[in-house]
Kinemage of the C-alpha trace (Angstrom):
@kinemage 1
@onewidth
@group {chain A} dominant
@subgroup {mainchain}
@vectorlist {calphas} color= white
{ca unk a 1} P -73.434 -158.032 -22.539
{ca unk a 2} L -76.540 -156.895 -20.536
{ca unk a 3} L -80.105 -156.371 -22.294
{ca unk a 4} L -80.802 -153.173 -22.975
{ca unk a 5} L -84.230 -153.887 -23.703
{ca unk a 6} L -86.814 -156.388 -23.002
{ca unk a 7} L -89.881 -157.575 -25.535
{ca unk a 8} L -92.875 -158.671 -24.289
{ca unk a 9} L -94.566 -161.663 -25.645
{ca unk a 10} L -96.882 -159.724 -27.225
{ca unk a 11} L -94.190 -157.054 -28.706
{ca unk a 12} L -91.757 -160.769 -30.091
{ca unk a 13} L -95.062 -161.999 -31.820
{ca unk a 14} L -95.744 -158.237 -33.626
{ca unk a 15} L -91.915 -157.856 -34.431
{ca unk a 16} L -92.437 -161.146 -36.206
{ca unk a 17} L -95.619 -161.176 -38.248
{ca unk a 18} L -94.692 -157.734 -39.086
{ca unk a 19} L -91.071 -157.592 -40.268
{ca unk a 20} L -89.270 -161.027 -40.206
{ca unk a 21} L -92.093 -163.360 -41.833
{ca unk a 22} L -93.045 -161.350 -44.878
{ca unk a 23} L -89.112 -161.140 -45.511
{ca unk a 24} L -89.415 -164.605 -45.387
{ca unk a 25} L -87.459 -165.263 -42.166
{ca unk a 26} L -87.576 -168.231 -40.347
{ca unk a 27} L -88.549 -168.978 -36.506
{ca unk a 28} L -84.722 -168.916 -35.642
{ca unk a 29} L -83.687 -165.982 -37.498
{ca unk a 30} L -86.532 -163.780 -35.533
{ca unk a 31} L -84.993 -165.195 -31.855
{ca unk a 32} L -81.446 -164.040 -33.095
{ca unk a 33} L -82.889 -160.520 -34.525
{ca unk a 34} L -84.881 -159.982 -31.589
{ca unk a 35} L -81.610 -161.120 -29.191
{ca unk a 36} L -79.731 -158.526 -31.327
{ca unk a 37} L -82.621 -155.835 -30.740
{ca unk a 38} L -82.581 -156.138 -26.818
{ca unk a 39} L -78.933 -156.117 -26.439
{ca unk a 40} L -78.418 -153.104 -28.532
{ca unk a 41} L -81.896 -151.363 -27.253
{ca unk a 42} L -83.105 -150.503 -31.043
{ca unk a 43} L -86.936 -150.914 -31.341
{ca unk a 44} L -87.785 -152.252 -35.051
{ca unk a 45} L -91.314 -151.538 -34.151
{ca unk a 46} L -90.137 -147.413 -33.777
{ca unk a 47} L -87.908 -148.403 -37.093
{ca unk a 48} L -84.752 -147.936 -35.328
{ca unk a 49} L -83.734 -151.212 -37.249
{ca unk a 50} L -84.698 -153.321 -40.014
{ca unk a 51} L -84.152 -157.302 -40.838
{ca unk a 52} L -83.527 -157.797 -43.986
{ca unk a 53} L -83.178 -161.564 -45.598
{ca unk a 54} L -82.429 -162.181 -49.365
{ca unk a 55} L -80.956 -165.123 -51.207
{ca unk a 56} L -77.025 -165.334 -52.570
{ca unk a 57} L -75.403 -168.487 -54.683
{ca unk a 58} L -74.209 -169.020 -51.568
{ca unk a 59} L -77.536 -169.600 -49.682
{ca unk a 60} L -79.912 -166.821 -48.172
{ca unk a 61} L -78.837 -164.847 -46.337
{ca unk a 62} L -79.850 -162.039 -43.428
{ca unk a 63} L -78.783 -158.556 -42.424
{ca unk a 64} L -79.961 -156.787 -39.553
{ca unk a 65} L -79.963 -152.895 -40.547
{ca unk a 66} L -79.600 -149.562 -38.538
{ca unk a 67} L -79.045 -145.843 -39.550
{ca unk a 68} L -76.540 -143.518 -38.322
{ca unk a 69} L -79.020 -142.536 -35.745
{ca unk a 70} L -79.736 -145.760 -34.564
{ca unk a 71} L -75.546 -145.599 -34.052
{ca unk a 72} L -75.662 -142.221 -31.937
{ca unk a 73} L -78.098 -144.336 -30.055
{ca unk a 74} L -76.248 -147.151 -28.864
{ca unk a 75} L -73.147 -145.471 -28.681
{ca unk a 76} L -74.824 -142.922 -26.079
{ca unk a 77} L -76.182 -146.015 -24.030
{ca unk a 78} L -71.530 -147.208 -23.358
{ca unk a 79} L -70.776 -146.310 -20.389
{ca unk a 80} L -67.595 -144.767 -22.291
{ca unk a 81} L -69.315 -142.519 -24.624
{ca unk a 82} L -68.355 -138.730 -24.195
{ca unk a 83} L -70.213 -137.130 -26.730
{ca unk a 84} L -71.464 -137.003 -30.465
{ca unk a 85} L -69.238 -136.762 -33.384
{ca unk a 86} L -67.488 -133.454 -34.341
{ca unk a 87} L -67.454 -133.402 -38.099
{ca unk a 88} L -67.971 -131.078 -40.984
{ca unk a 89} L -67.620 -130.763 -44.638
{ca unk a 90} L -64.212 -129.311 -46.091
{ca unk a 91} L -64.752 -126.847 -49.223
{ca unk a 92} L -61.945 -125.825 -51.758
{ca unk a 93} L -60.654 -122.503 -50.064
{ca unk a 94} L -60.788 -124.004 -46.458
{ca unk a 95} L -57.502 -124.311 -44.330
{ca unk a 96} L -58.139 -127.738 -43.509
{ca unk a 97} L -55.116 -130.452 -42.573
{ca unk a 98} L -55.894 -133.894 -41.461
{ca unk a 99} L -54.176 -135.417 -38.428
{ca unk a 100} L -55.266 -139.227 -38.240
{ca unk a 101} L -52.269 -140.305 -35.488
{ca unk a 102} L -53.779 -137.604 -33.098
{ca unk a 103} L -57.317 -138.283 -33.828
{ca unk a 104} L -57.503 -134.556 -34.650
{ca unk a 105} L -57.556 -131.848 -37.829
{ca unk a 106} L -57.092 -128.581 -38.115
{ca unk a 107} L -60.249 -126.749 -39.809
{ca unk a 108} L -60.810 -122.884 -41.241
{ca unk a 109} L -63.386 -122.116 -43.432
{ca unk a 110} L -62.052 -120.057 -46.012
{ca unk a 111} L -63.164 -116.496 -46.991
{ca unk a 112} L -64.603 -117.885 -50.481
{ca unk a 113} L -65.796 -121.568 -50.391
{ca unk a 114} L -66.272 -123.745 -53.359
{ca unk a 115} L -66.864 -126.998 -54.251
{ca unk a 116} L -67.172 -129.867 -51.093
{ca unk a 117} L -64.074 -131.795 -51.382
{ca unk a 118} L -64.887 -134.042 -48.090
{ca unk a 119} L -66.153 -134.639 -44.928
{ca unk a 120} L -64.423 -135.837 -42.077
{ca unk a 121} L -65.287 -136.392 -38.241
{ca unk a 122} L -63.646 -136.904 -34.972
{ca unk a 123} L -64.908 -139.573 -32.067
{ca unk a 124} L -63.945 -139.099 -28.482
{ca unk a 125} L -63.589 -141.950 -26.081
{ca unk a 126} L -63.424 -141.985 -21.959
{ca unk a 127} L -60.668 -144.629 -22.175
{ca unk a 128} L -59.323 -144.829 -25.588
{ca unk a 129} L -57.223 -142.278 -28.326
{ca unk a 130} L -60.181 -140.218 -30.286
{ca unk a 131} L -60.088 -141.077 -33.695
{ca unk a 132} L -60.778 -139.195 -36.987
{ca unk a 133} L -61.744 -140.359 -40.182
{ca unk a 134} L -62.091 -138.607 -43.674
{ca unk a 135} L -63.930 -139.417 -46.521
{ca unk a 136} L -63.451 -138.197 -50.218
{ca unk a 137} L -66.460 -135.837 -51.404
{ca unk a 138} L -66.002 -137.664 -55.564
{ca unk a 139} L -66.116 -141.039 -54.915
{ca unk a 140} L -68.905 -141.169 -52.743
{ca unk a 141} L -70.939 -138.308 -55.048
{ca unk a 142} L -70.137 -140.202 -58.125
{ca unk a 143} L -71.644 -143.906 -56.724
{ca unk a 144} L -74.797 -142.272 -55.286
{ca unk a 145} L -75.727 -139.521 -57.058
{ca unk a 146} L -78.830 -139.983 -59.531
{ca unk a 147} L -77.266 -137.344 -61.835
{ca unk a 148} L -74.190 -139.225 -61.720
{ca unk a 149} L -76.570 -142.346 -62.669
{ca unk a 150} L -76.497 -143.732 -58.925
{ca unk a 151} L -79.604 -144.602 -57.570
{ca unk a 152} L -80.257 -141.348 -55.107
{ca unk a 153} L -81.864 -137.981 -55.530
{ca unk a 154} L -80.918 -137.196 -51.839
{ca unk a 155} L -76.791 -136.378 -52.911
{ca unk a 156} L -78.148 -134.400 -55.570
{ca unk a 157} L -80.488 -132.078 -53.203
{ca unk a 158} L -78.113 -132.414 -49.804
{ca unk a 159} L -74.492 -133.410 -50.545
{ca unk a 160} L -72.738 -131.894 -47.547
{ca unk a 161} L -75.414 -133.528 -45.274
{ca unk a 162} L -74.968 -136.778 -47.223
{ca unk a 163} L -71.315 -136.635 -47.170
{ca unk a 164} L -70.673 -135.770 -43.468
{ca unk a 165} L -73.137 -138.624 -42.427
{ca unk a 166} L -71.075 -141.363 -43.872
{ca unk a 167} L -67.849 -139.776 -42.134
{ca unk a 168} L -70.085 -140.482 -38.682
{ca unk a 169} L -70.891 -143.799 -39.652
{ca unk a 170} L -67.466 -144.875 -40.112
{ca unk a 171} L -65.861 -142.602 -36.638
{ca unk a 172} L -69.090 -144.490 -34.730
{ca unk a 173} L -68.307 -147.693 -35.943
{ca unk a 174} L -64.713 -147.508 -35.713
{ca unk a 175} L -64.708 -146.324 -31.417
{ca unk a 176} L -67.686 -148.631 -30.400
{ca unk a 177} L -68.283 -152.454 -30.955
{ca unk a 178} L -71.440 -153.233 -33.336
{ca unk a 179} L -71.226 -156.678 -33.420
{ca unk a 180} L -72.987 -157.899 -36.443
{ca unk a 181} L -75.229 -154.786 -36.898
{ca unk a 182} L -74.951 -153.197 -40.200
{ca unk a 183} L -75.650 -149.522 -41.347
{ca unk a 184} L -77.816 -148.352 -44.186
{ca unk a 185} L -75.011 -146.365 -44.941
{ca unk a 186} L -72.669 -149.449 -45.499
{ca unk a 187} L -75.378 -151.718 -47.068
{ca unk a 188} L -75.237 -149.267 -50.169
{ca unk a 189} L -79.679 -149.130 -49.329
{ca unk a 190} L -81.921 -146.624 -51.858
{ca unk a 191} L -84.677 -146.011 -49.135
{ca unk a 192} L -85.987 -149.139 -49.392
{ca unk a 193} L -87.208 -150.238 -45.875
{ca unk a 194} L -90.351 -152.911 -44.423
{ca unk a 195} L -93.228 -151.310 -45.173
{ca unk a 196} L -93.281 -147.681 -45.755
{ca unk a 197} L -90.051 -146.883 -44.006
{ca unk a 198} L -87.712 -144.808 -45.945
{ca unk a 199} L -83.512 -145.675 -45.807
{ca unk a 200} L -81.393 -143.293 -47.085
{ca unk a 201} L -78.674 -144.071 -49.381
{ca unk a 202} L -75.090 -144.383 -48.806
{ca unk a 203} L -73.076 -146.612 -51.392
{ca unk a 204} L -70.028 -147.561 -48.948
{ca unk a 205} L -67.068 -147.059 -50.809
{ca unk a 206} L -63.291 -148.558 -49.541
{ca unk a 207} L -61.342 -145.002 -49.757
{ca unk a 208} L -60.803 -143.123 -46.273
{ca unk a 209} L -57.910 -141.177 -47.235
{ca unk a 210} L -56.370 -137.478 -47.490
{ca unk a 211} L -55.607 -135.505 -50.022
{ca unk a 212} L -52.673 -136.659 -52.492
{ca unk a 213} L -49.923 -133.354 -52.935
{ca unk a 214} L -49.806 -132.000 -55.673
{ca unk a 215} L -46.299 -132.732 -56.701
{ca unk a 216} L -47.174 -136.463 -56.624
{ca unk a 217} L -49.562 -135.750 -59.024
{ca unk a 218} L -47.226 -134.105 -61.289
{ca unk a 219} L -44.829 -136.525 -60.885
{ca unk a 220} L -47.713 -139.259 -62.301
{ca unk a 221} L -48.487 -137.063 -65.440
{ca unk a 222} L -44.695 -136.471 -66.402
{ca unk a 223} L -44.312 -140.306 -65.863
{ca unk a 224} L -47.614 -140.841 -68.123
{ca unk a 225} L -45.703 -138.351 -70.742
{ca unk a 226} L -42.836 -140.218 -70.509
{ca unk a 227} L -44.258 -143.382 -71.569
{ca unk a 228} L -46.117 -142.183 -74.548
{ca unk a 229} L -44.081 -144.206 -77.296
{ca unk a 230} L -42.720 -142.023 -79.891
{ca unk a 231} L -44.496 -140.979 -82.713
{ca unk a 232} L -41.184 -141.342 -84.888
{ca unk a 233} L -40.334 -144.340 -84.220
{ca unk a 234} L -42.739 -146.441 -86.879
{ca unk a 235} L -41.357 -149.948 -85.439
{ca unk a 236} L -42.998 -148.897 -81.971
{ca unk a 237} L -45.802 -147.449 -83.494
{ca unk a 238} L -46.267 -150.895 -85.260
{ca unk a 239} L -45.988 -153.034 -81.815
{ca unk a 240} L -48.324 -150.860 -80.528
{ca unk a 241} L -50.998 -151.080 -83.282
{ca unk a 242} L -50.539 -154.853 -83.267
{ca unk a 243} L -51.047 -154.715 -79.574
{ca unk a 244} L -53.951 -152.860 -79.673
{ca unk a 245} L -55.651 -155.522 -82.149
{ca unk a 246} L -55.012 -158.304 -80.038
{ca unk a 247} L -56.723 -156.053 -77.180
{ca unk a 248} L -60.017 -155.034 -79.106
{ca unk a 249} L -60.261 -159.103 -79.666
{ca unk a 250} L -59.449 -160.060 -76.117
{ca unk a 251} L -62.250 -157.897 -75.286
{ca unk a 252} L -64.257 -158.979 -78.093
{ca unk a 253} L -64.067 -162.333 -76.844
{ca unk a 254} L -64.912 -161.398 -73.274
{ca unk a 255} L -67.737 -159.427 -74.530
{ca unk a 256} L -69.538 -162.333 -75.899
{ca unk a 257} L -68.566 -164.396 -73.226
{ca unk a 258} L -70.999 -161.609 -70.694
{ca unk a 259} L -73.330 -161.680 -73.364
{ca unk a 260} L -73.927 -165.425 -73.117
{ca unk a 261} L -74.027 -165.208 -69.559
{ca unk a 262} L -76.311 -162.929 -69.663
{ca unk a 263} L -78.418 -164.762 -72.306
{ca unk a 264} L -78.024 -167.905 -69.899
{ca unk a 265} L -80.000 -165.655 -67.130
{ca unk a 266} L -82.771 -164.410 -69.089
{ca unk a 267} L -83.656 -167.709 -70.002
{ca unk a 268} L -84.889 -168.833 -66.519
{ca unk a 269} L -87.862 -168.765 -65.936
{ca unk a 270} L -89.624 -167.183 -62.616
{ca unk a 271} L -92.754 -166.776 -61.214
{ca unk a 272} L -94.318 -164.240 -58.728
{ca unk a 273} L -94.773 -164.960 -54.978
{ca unk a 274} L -95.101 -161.171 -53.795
{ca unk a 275} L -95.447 -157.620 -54.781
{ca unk a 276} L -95.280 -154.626 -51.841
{ca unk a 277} L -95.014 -151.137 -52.836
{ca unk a 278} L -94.826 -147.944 -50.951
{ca unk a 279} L -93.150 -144.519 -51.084
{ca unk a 280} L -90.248 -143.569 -49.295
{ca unk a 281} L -89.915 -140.206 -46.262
{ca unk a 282} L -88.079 -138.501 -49.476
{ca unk a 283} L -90.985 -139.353 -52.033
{ca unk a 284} L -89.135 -141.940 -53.960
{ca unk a 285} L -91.449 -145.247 -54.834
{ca unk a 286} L -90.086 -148.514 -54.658
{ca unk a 287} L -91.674 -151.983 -54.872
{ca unk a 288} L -90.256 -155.395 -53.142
{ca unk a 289} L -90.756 -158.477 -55.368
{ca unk a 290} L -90.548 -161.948 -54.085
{ca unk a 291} L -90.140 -164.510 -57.156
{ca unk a 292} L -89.246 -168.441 -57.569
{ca unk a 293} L -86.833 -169.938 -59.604
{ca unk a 294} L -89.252 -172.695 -61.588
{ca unk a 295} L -86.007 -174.724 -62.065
{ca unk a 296} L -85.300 -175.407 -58.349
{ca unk a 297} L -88.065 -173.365 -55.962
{ca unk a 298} L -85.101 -171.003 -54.884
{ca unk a 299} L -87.125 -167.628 -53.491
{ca unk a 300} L -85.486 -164.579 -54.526
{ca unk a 301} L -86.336 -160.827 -53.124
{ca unk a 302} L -85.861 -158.210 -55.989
{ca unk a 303} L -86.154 -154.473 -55.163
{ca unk a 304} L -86.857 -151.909 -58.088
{ca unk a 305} L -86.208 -148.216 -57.232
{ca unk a 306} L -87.724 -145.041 -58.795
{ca unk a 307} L -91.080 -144.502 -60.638
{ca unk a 308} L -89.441 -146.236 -63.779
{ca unk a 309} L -88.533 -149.417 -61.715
{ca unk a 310} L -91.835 -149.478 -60.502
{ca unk a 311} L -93.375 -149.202 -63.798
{ca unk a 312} L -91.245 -152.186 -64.603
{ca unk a 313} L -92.307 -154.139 -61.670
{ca unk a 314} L -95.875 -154.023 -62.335
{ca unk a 315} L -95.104 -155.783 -65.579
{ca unk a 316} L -94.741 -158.464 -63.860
{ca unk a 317} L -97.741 -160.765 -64.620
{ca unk a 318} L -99.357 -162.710 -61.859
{ca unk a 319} L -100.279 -165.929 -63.077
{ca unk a 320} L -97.830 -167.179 -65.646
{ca unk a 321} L -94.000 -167.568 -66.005
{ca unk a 322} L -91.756 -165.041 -66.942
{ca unk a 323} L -88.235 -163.855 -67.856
{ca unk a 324} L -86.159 -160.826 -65.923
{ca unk a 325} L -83.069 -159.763 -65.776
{ca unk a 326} L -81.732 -158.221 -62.773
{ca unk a 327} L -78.552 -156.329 -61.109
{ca unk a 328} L -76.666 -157.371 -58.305
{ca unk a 329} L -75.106 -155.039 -56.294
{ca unk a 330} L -73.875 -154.996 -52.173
{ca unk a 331} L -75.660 -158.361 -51.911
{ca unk a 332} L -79.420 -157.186 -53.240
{ca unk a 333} L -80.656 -157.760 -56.491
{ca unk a 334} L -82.775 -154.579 -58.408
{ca unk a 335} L -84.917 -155.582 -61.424
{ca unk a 336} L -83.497 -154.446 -64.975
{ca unk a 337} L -85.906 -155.960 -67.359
{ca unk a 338} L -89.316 -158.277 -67.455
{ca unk a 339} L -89.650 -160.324 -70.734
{ca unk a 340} L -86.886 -158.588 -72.095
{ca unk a 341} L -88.410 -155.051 -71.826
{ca unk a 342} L -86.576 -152.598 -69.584
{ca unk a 343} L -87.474 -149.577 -67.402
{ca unk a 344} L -87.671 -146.068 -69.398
{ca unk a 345} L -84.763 -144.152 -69.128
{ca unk a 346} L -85.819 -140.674 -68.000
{ca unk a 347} L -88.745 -141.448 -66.039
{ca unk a 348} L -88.155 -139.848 -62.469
């Protein structure tokens, strides 16, 4: 694969004191993100990309991230690109029908729209079938949305814009090789970037599907009538009760179980490296944490989102050891509590 672009010396030695060694990358890991840069031609100094390096069980590990622009980009750079992504948002009242084996659908808006039920979009190619994807409005609305107690404001204020971008993200990726880029989209980011640079937030979710009929459905809730065990029958209204006791101390059990798991991770004890803040494109504050584990050294990078999770952060004190409990999700880890106290619900 040819370079699309070329660093200078100069450029290499910006790229890394500025974005790979306050991540805490190492010498190597900047030669393979900067390799990745030229062959894809995305510029981290015009924040078409951002490395991002945190640590697992596993080991640390590093992601190199791009938006759905950055996507657009490189696919327009193939020499079998055709054109952008046709894709909208599908409303209740549309004629819409979705035909994945001919990369095509069949769209009308309706006379009277309502609620967004999902986006999909279509990909053409200069050798290859086009393809078409569609994505499911709830399941992406009810991961991301802040109102829904996701992380993002962004699907509250723009949810048809939000939607149809993550049905581009998965058309691009799906028609032209990406190697081992990664989308903000995909990564599940809350516009957390290097810096000030703002990421939207897409929580990727497994379900690219169409819409179930609606006799299936009816066929699930006469089967779920069916079952119901007969309120006459006091011998399988006794099995059930008995079964239901065993369940409330199955989960009883696995309840304390999580608690003491939990207890097991407050009771390590950390100490602060590094605190960056800044404010995201959409106004929402965030601050990066880098802690270590006093047990065994191991650096962790903890992100808290929102003015509360800021507030939270700041707790942090610089100069002594301290307890937090945090939340792992898609690979990064968001502060939940310092010394036991958590962020204030409400605070926006």
């Amino acid at each position: 694969m040819k370079k699309v672009l070329s660093f200078s010396q100069e450029q290499k030695s910006l790229i890394w004191k500025r974005f790979v060694q306050p991540e805490g990358g190492t010498e190597d890991e900047a030669k393979h993100f900067i390799e990745v840069c030229e062959m894809f031609g995305l510029n981290p100094l015009l924040n078409d990309i951002v490395f991002q390096r945190y640590e697992t069980r596993q080991g640390p590990r590093t992601n190199f991230i791009t938006t759905r622009d950055g996507l657009i980009r490189i696919a327009s750079m193939h020499p079998d690109y055709v054109g952008a992504p046709v894709s909208n948002v599908v409303r209740e009242g549309d004629e819409f029908e979705f035909l994945p084996s001919e990369g095509n659908v069949k769209h009308k808006f309706g006379k009277k729209r309502g609620g967004i039920i999902g986006a999909y979009a279509i990909l053409k190619h200069r050798r290859f079938h086009p393809v078409s994807v569609f994505v499911d409005f709830e399941e992406y609305f009810k991961a991301n949305a802040r109102s829904q107690g996701g992380p993002s404001p962004i699907w509250d204020k723009m949810p048809s814009a939000m939607i149809q971008k993550v049905a581009e993200v998965f058309v691009l990726r799906r028609q032209f090789p990406l190697g081992g880029l990664y989308t903000v989209e995909e990564m599940g980011l809350d516009d957390i970037g290097n810096g000030d640079r703002g990421i939207e937030s897409i929580t990727p979710m497994p379900s690219q599907s169409v819409f179930q009929p609606e006799n299936e459905r009816e066929k699930m809730e006469t089967k779920r009538e069916y079952d119901k065990p007969s309120s006459k029958d006091s011998k399988q209204k006794k099995q059930q009760e008995e079964a239901e006791t065993e369940t409330e101390e199955e989960q009883a059990t696995l309840s304390d179980e999580t608690s003491s798991v939990t207890s097991n991770e407050q009771s390590r004890k950390y100490v602060l490296v590094k605190r960056e803040s800044g404010i995201s494109p959409s106004g929402i504050p965030f601050t990066k944490v880098q802690v270590k584990d006093a047990s065994n050294d191991e650096t962790l990078l903890v992100l808290a989102k929102g003015e509360e999770g800021v507030q939270l952060a700041e707790q942090i004190p610089e100069d002594q050891p301290f307890h937090m409990e945090v939340r792992e999700e898609n690979g990064f880890k968001f502060l939940e509590s310092v010394n036991g106290h958590k962020a204030i619900a409400g605070v926006a």
